[in-house]
N, C-alpha and C positions, 0 to 999 in steps of 0.2 A: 898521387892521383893527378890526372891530366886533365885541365879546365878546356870544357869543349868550347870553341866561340861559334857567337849566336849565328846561324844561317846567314844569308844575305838577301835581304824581303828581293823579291822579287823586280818591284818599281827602281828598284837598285844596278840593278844587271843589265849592264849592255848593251848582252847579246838576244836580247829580249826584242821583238818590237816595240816600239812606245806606245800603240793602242795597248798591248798587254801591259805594259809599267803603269800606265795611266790607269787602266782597271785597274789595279793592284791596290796602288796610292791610294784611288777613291773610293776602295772598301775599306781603307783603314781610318780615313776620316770620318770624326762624327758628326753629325748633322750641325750642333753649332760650330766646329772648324769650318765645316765648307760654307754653311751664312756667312762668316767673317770673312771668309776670300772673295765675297763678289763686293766687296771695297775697293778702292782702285788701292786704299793701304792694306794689303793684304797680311796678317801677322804670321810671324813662325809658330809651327808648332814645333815645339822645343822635343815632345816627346816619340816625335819619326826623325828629327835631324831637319824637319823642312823649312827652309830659311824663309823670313820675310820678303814681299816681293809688293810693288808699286808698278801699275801700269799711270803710262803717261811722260814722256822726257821729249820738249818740244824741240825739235830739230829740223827747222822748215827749209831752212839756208845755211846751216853751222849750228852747234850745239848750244842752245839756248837757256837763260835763264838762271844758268850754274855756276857763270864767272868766264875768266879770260876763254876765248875758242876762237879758228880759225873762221871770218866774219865773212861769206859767200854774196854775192849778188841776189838780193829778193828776188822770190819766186819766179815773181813776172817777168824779173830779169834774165832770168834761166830759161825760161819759156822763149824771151825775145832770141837764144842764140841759137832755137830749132837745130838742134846737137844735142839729139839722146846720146850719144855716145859722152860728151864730154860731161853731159847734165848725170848718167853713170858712175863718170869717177870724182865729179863731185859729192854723190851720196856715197860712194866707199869712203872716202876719205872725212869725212861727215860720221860712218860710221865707226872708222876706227879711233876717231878722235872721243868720239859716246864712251869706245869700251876703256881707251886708255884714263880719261876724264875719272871713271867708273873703280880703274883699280886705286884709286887717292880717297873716291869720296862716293863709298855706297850709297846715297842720295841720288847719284845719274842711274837715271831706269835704263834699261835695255828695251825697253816698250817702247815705243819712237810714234808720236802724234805726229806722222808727213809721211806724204805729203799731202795738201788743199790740192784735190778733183775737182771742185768746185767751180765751172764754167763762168768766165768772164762777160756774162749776158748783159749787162748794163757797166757803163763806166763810171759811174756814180756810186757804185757802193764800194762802203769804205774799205774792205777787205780785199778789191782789187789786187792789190799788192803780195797778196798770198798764192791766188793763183795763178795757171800756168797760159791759161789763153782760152778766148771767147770758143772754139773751134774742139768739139770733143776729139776728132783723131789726132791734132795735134798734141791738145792736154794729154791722151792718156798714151800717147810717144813718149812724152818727158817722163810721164810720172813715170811709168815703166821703167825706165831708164834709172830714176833717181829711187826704187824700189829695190830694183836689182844690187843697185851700190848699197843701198843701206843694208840690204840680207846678207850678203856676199857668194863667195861662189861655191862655198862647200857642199854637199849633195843631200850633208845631215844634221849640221850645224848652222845655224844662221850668225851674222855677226850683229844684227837689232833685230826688232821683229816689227815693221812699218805699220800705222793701220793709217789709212786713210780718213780726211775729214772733206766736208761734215757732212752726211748722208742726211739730208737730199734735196736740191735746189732751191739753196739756199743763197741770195744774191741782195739782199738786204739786211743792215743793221737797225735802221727804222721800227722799232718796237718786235723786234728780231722774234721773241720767245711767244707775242700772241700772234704774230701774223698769219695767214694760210695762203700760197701757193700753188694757185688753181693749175694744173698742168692736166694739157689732155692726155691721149695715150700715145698720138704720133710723138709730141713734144717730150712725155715719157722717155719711150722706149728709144725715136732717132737721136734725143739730146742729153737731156739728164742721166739718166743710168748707162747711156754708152760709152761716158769717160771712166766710170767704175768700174763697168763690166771689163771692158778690154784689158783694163791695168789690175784686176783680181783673174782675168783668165791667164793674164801673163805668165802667175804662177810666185809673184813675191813679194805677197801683201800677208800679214797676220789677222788683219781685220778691218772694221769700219767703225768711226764716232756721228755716230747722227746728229743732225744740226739742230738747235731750238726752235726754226721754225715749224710751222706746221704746212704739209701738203694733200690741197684735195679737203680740208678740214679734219684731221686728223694730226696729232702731234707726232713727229719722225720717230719720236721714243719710245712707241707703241704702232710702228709703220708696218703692217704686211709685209711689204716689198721686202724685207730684211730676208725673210722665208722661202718668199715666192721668187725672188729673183736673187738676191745677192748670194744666199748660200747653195743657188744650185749652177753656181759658176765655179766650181771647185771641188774636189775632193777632200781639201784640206779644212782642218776645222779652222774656221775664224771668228775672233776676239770682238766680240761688238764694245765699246766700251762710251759709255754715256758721258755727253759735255759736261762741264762743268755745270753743277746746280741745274742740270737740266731736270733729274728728277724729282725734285721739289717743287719745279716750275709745272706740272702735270696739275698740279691743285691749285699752288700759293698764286700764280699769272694766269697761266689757263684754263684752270676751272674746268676742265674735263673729268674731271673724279672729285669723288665724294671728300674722298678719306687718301693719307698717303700708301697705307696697307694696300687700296686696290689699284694705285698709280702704278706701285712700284712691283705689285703682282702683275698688272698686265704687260709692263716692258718687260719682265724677266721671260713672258709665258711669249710675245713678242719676238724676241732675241737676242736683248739686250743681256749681256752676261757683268759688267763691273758698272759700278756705281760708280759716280763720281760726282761726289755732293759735301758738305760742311768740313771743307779740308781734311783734315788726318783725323778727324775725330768722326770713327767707325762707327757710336754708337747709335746713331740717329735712323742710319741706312738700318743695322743688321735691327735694330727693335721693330722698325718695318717689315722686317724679311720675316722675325719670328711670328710678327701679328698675322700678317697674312696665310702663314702657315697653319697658326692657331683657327685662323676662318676659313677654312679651306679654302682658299682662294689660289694657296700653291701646294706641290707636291713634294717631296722630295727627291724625284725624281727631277723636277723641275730646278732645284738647286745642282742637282748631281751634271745635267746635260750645259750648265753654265760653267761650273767647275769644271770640269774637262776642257772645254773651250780653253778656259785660262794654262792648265796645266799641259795641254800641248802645244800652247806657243814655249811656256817654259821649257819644257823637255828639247824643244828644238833649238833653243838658246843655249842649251850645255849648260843649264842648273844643273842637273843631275849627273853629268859625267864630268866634271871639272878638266881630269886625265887624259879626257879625249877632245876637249872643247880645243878646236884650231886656235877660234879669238882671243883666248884667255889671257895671253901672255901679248896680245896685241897694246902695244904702247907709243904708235906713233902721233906725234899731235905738237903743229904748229912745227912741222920739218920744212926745212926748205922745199920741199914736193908738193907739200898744202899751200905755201907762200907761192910758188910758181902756179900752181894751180888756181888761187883764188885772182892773180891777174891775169892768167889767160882767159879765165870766165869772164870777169869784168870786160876785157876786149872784146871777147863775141858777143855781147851783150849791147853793146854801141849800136844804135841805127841812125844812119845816115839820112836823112827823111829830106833834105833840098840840098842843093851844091850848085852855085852857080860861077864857080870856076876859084873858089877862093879860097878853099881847101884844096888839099893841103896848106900846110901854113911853110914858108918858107923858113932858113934854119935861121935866116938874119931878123927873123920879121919881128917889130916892135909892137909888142900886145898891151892891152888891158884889161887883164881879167877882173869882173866886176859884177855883184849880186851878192844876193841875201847867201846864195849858196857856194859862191865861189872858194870859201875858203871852209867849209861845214863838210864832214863823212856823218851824216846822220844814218840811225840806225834804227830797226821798228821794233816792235811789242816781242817781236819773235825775234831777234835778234841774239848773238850772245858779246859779252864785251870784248872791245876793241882790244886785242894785244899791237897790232899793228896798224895804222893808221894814216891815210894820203888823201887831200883835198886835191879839189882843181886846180886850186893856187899853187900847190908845195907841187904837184905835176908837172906843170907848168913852169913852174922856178929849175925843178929838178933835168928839164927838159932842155929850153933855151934858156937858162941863166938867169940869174935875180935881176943884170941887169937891164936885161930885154923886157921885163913884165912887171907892170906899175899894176895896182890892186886898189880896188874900191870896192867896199862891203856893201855901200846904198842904204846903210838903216840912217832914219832919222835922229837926230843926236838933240835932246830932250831934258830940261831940267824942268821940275814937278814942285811949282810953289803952293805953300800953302797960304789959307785966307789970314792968316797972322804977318806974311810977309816972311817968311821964311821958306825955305828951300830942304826936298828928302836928300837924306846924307848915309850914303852908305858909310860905317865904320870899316878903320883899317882890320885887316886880319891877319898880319903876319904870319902868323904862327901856327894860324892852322892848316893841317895837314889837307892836301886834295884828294878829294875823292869822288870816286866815278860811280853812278847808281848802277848796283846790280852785281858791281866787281866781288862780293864778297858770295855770291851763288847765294838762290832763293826756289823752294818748291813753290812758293807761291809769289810773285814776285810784286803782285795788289797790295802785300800786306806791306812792302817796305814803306818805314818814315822817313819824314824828313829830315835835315840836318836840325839841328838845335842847337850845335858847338859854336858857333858864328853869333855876332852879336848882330842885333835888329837894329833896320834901321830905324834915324834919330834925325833929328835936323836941324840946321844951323844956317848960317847968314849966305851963305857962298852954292850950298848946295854940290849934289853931283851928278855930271852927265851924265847921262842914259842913252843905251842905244835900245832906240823903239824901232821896232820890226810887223805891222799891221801883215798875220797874214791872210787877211781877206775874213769878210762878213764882221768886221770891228773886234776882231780876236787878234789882241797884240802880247807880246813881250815885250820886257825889258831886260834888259843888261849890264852890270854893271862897267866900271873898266879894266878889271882884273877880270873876265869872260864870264866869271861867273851868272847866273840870270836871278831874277826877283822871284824869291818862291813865298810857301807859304807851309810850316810845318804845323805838327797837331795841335801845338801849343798856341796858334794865330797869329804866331807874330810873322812878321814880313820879313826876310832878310833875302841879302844877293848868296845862295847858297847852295844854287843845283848847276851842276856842267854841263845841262842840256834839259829842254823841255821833256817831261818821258812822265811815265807810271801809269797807271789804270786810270784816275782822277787824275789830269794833269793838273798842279799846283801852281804850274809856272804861268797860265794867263791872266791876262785882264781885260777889263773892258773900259775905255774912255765916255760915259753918259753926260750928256749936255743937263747943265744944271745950272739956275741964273746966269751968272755972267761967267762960269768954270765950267770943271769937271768935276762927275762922282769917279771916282776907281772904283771901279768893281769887281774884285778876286773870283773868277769863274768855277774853280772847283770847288769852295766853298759860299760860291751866292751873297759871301758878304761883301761890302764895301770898306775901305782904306781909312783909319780913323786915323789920325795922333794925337797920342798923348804923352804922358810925362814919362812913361815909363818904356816910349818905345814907340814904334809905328806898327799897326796891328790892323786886322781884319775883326769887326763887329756888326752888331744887328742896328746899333743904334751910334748917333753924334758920325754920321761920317766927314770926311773933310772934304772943302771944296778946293778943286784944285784948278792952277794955270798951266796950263801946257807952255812952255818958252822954249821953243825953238831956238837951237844953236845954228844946226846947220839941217840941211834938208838932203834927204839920200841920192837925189836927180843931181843936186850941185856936183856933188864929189865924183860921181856918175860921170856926170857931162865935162871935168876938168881932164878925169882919166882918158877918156875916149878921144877928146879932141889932141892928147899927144902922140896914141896908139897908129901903128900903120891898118892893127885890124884891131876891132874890140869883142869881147866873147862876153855875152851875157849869161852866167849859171842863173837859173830859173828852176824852179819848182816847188815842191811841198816840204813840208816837214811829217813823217809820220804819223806823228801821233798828235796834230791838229788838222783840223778839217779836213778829215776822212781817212779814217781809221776804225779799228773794232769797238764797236757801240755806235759809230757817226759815221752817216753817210754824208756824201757832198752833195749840195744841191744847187752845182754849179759846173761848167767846162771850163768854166774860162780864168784864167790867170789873176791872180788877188789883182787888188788896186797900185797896190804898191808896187811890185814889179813889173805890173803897164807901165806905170810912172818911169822907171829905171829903165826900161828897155825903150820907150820912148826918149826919154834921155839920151841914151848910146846911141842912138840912130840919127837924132837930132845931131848930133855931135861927129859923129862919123859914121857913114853909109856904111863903108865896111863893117859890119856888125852881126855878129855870129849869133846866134839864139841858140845855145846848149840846153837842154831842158833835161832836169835830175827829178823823177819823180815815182811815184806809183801806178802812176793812172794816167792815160791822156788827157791832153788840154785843147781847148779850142784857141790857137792861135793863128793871126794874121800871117800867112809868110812871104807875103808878095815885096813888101820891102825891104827882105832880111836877104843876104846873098846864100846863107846856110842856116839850116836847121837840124838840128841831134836830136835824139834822145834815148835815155838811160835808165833806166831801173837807178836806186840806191845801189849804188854796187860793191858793198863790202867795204872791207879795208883798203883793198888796191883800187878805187875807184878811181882816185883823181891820178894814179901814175896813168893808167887804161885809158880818160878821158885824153890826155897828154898825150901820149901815142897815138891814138887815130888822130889828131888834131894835125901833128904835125908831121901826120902817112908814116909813122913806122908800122905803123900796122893800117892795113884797106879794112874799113868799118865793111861789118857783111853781116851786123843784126838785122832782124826781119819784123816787124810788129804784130805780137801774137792776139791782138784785139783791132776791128776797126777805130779809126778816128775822127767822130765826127765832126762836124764845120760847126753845128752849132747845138745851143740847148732844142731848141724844137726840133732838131732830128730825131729826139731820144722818145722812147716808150717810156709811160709810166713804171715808175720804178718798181714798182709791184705787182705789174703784166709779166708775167712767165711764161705768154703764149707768143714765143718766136715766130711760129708761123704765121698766124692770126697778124698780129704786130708788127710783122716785118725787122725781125731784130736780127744784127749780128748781120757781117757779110752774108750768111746762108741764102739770107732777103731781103736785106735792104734796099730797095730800091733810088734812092736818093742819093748824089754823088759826094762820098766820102770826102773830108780832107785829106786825110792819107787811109788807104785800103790796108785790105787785113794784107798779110803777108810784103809789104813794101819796108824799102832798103835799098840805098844806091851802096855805090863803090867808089874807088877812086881808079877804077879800070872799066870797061865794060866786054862784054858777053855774047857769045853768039851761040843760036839754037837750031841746028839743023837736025834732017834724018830723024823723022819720028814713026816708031812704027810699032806695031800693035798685031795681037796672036790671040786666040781662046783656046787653051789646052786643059782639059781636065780642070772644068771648073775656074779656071782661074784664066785672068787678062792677060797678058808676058805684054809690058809698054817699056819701050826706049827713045833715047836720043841722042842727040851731041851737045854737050856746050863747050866752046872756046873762048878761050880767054885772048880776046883780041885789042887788048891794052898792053900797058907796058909794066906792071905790075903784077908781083905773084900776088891773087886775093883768092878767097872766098866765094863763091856764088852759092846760094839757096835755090834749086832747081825744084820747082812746085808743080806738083799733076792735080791737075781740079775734073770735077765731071759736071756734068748737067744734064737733064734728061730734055730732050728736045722737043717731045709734044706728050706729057704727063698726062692724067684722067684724073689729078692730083696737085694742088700747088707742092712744087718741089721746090728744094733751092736754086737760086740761079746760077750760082756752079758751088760745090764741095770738093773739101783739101782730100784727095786719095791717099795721096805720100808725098813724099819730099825726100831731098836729101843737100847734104852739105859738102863740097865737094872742092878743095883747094888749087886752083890752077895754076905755071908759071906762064909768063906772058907767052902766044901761040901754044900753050899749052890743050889738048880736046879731053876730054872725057868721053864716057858714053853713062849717065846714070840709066838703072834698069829697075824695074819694079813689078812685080808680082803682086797684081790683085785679085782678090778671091770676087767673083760675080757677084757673092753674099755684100760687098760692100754697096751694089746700086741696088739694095731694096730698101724697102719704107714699109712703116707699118700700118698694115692693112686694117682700119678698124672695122670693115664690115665682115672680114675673116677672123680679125683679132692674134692678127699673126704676120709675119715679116713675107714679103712680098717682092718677087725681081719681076716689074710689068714688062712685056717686052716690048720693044719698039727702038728708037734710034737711040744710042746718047755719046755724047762730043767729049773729047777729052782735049783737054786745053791744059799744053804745058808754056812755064814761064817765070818770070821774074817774082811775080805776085800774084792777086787775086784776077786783077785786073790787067796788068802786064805781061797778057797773053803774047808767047811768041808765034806757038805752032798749034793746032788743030787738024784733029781728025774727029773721024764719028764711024763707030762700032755699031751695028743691029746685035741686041741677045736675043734670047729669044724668051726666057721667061715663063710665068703662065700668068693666063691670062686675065680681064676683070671681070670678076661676076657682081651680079647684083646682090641685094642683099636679102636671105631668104627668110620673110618675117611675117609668117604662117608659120615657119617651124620655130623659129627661133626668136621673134620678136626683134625691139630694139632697147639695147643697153643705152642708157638717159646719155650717157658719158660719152658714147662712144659715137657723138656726132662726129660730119664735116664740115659746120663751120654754126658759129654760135656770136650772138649779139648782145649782150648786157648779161652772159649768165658764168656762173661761176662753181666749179665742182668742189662739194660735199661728201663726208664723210657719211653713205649710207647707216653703217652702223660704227659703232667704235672700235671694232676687230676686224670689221675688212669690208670692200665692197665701197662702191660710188654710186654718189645723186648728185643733180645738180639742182640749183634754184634762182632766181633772178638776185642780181647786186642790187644788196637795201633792199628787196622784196618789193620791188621795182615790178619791172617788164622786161621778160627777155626772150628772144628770139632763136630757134634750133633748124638747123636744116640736116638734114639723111638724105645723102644721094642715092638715086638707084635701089628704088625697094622694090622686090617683085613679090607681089601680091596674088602670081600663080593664077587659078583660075578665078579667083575672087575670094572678096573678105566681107564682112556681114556685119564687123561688131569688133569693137575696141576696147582695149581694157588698158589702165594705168596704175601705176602702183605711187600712190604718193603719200606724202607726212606735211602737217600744218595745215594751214588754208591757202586757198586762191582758183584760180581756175588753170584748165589746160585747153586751148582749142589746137584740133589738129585739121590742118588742113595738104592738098593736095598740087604740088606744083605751081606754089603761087595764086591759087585758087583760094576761095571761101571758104571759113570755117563752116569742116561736115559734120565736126562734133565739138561738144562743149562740156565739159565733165568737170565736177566741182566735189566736194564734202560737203555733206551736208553740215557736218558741223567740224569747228579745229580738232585734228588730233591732239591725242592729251601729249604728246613730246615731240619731239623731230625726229626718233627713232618708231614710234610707234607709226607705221603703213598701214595705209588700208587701199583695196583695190576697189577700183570706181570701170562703170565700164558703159558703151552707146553704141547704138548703131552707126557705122560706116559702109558706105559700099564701094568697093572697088576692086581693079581687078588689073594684071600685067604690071608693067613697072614705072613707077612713078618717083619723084622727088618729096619726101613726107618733110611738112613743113610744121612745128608747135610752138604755141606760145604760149607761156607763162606768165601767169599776173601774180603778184601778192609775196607771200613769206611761204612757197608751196615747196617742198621738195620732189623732184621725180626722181624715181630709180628704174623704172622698167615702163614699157609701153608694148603689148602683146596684140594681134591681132589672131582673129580665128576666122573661121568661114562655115 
């Protein structure tokens, strides 16, 4: 007899579409198979062949998290080299490092968390450093770019599947998970969801992770918009996949639900499809999925359209066809093509921000490279580890010779006596092995410990020096002299034991507190204090030790010794990641720690030639009238200090561009928790106030010229050109920038926005002609009295050029557009939200599933204006719909309150409305003006006649 073999289910086959294999699949799962896949650990069912699967493998700049990978320039720094093209083949090369990584150690997902959309609207929050630039066309240039490389280019195969973070405007770490986000609808639809939408229309995103805050009062993880906007930007099904602990944060922080059952019913009924909550342990989430099930709260249908979700980014991944999957067999990682490529990025990434004629550096010229950062490749949260690794110092060495470049580090050199008379002693450690955090790969890399193999320290007559590093707001390190730093494992004891500050809790700082005639140490990750005792030097609640600071030497001395040999001196400056400002910590500062004022006054002191290189996340508010040059640089990978090294000494002409304004000082800044760009004047779009250095600036070591600018409307679309030449004596780089402006709006608009851009390589007399193609759709704004996008017609300027402000050439186009109407509210009333300009109020979550109110900050007083309401032949009578107490007066063009409507009593919740209503009379069009007093909610304001 002849054994038949079994069919081949359907979800199997090929030749099949994947909408029918995905049907197939998802009839054959049971209801609790599919609860258990909306885990981000998704388990196999052993009984179809279907393997386990994990979404989530962070890959922001290089493969994160998993151990050795090829280490790219921070985000921001990829943004600074406005080069989609090259920010492209660094996410290919990114992805193919994921898949090779992947075939050694099933642990790397194919799910790829990058990239951060998340618009750089304040430079004070910590997360800066993740994304791509303050400027939504710009941002979603790059991501696009860095999407397309991570997908790759097969037509049916992806090589990762990207989802974008963190949905949705989201620009504070400052109590992140209760905050809310008041955004109007202009600030909406022109700002927030325009960096999403363009790089999901692109066509090579798999999804979105929504961020813990909350916007409009409403938490992102039960956001509308998921529905309303993000998934009607594609055909393709996308992966919603929730932050970490974000859904437990729906009850445990923000108190938005009762119960976890209707948290996690309403993000699933929402759009959120994987969970991502108490690590690998599934059980917590699916007993939530079953309760809700059990309450009706969900459907199974409502599991089946999440499951899908996940199963066809799978299918598109080549889970299912192994035999057909292009990537499978992809194993390149850490080739000499990712080595050349991670320093050709690091170079683009340079911006040149002052030159007063002393850059380049010549090839004889006697330097001193000197700062906390000069000799440091720091690395952030996202990071993967260093296989390869170049400071500005070893650049610098490697450039013009060891013995042209003298080094001073600048930390203060510090021994720590104690009230006994004695001194802390790091013990020898020969013998033990070094090791670098993270090198050994981590799904979770919060939970790693700390060393414990190293002995604590001890103390004795002689003591040992320390290198103390203040970096700003009394958060220091120490160092030992073998580089290791002063940490603090679980076990509390102190030892020199980490090769770099870093982890979720950093262990490595302290605090110096004035205490009689000493110091307390204060261990900041642990909140205790420095005790000794007999068995050790340790961190407790109680007996701590008072301590003497003894100064050896001071960082400015060494500073000022180096500089005053040097012909030029180069100050490295900046931050360290993961102190003061970083994810969880915002900065709440521009300006430069103390400590490196200290050094950099120093060097300057010492020799005017003095370069201020600045290595950082975010910008600073720094002095540069006395400095002959000024840089700056993202962290930039592993090749960072060969990269710094070359433009320094013109092998390469710096031609980064800065993809955030930089302001002069802290008062220029909006409160960190205003989201209302317009209103607030944020970001070049509006800032009115003169930058220290503008968005888009960047010198060279050539310059440029812009002629022949000329302009077309053909079918919808702008056709804009021009010339640039390269009228220096160096082949470089120009960033050729098209901004617009609308010239007499019925609307505050920006005072000019990025159109396009391009990057374009010249040899000296070398012209170009950059050209650009823009859609008319790019100069509208949204119309909130239409509640729809808008091309007003009338004049607008297009202004190409260097930068924002380094306008070369201008013209001015008439469109034609249509036109403004007033707003018709007889028929349609006024949506509370959908003002044009608003004073102490703040938008509310009408109800918990969708819809806005607004109500005054603190249940205060706050003021609404609605331009342009026509009232037709007349209105008679006013009605309000609102929740809580207080009153509303409406009144008319700055005129008197003509009405005055209150509750008689509080509603019993913030969702329960009740409509209140008065006579008013009016009639034709008027400017409607309300004010709110109290804890009142408004949602709607209707007139009749």
């Amino acid at each position: 007899m002849t054994a038949h073999t079994p069919p081949t289910p359907p979800f199997r086959d090929p030749r099949l579409p994947f909408a029918k294999r995905i049907d197939d699949l998802l009839s054959r799962l049971t209801r609790e198979e599919k609860t258990a896949f909306l885990h981000q650990f998704a388990p196999a069912v052993e009984r179809l062949g279907v393997a386990a699967f994990r979404t989530g493998q962070e890959a922001l700049h290089g493969v994160a998290w998993m151990g050795p990978a090829t280490v790219f320039p921070q985000a921001v720094g990829l943004g600074a080299t406005w080069n989609p093209e090259l920010v492209r083949r660094v996410g290919d090369a990114v992805s193919k490092e994921v898949r090779a990584m992947r075939a050694k150690d099933d642990r790397v997902g194919l799910n790829v968390w990058a990239p951060t959309v998340n618009l750089l609207r304040h430079p004070l929050w910590g997360r800066n450093e993740e994304g791509y630039s303050e400027d939504p066309k710009l941002t979603s240039a790059i991501a696009t770019a860095y999407t397309h490389g991570l997908r790759g280019d097969h037509p049916t195969y992806w090589r990762t599947a990207p989802v974008l973070k963190h949905w949705l405007a989201h620009n504070n770490e400052t109590d992140r998970s209760t905050t809310s986000s008041s955004v109007r609808p202009r600030v909406l639809h022109e700002y927030d969801l325009r960096a999403f939408r363009e790089t999901v229309e692109a066509g090579a995103v798999a999804g979105v992770m929504p961020a813990y805050n909350l916007v409009n009062g409403r938490p992102n993880h039960v956001s509308p918009y998921l529905g309303e906007h993000l998934r009607t930007w594609t055909a393709e099904e996308l992966l919603v996949c929730s932050d970490a602990g974000a859904p437990s944060n729906l009850v445990d922080s923000e108190h938005y639900f009762d119960t976890h059952e209707e948290a996690t019913a309403a993000s699933l009924v929402a759009g959120v499809d994987s969970f991502t909550d108490h690590g690998t342990d599934s059980s917590q989430m699916t007993g939530r999925l079953r309760g809700a099930l059990e309450r009706g709260l969900l459907t199974e249908a409502d599991l089946d359209r999440a499951v899908r979700r996940q199963l066809s980014v799978r299918f598109r991944l080549g889970e299912f066809d192994p035999e057909y999957d292009p990537h499978d067999a992809t194993s390149e990682f850490d080739s000499p093509g990712h080595r050349a490529l991670a320093l050709e990025a690091a170079e683009q990434a340079v911006v040149l921000l002052k030159n007063d004629g002393v850059l380049p550096l010549a090839p004889d010229t006697r330097i001193a490279v000197v700062g906390l950062l000069a000799d440091e490749c720091k690395l952030d949260w996202y990071s993967g580890t260093l296989i390869h690794r170049s400071t500005p110092l070893e650049g610098l060495y490697e450039r013009f010779g060891a013995e042209r470049v003298e080094f001073a580090e600048g930390v203060d050199r510090v021994r720590l006596k104690t009230s006994s008379g004695a001194f802390l002693h790091v013990p020898p450690a020969a013998d033990a092995a070094d090791e670098v955090r993270g090198a050994e790969g981590a799904l979770d890399p919060a939970l790693l410990a700390g060393r414990t193999d190293l002995p604590p320290l001890t103390t004795d007559a002689t003591g040992t020096e320390l290198a103390l590093v203040d970096w700003g707001e009394g958060l220091l390190t120490l160092r030992a002299p073998d580089g290791r730093y002063l940490s603090v494992a679980e076990d509390g004891r102190v030892r020199a034991s980490a090769d770099q500050p870093g982890g979720w809790i950093v262990q490595e700082t302290f605090r110096l507190e004035p205490h009689e005639s000493g110091h307390l140490l204060r261990h900041v990750g642990t909140g205790r204090h420095v005790c000794v005792s007999a068995d050790g030097v340790k961190v407790a609640e109680e007996d701590p030790e008072v301590f003497e600071l003894v100064v050896a030497e001071r960082g400015e001395e060494a500073v000022a010794r180096a500089a005053a040999e040097a012909d030029v001196v180069v100050v490295v400056a900046g931050n360290d990641p993961h102190i003061n400002g970083r994810e969880t910590e915002d900065r709440t500062t521009l300006r430069l720690p103390e400590h490196q004022e200290r050094l950099l006054r120093a060097a300057r002191a010492a020799n005017p030639a003095t370069v201020l290189a600045l290595v950082s996340a975010y910008p600073y508010a720094v002095d540069p009238d006395m400095l002959p040059a000024v840089l700056w640089t993202a962290h930039g990978g592993q090749a960072a200090g060969t990269a710094l090294a070359r433009v320094l000494a013109g092998d390469v002409s710096p031609a980064g561009r800065l993809p955030q304004t930089w302001y002069a000082d802290d008062a220029d800044l909006p409160g960190l928790l205003d989201y209302d760009v317009i209103g607030a004047r944020q970001t070049y779009l509006y800032f009115e106030g003169t930058p220290l250095f503008p968005f888009g600036h960047g010198l060279s070591y050539t310059s440029f010229a812009y002629d022949g600018l000329t302009t077309r409307v053909e079918d919808g679309t702008l056709h804009v050109s021009f010339t640039v030449t390269n009228t220096g004596d160096v082949t470089a780089d120009e960033v050729a920038q098209l901004y617009t402006r609308a010239v007499d709006p019925s609307v505050p608009r920006p005072r000019r926005e990025l159109l396009d851009h391009g990057r374009i390589t010249l040899a000296p007399g070398e012209t170009a002609e950059p050209s650009f193609e823009v859609p008319l759709s790019a100069f509208a704004f949204w119309d909130v009295a239409q509640d729809r996008w808008r091309v007003e017609p009338g004049a607008y300027e297009l202004l190409a050029g260097a930068s924002s402000e380094d306008v070369r050439l201008r013209t001015t186009v008439t469109l034609e557009g249509e036109p403004t109407l007033p707003r018709a509210v007889i028929a349609g009333g006024l949506a509370a939200a959908g003002f044009d300009e608003q004073s102490g109020i703040e938008i509310v979550d009408r109800t918990k599933v969708s819809g806005d109110a607004v109500t005054p900050v603190g249940g205060a007083t706050g003021e609404l204006l609605y331009r342009a309401c026509d009232f037709g032949r007349g209105a008679t009578e006013v009605t309000v719909e609102v929740a809580g107490e207080g009153t509303v007066e409406v009144s008319l063009d700055g005129g008197p309150a003509l009405a005055v409507l209150s509750p008689a009593a509080p509603t019993s919740g913030p969702y329960d409305y009740v409509s209140l209503g008065a006579s008013l009379t009016a009639a034709g069009v008027h400017d409607v003006r309300l004010r709110l007093r109290g804890p009142l909610r408004l949602a709607h304001v209707g007139f009749s006649g």
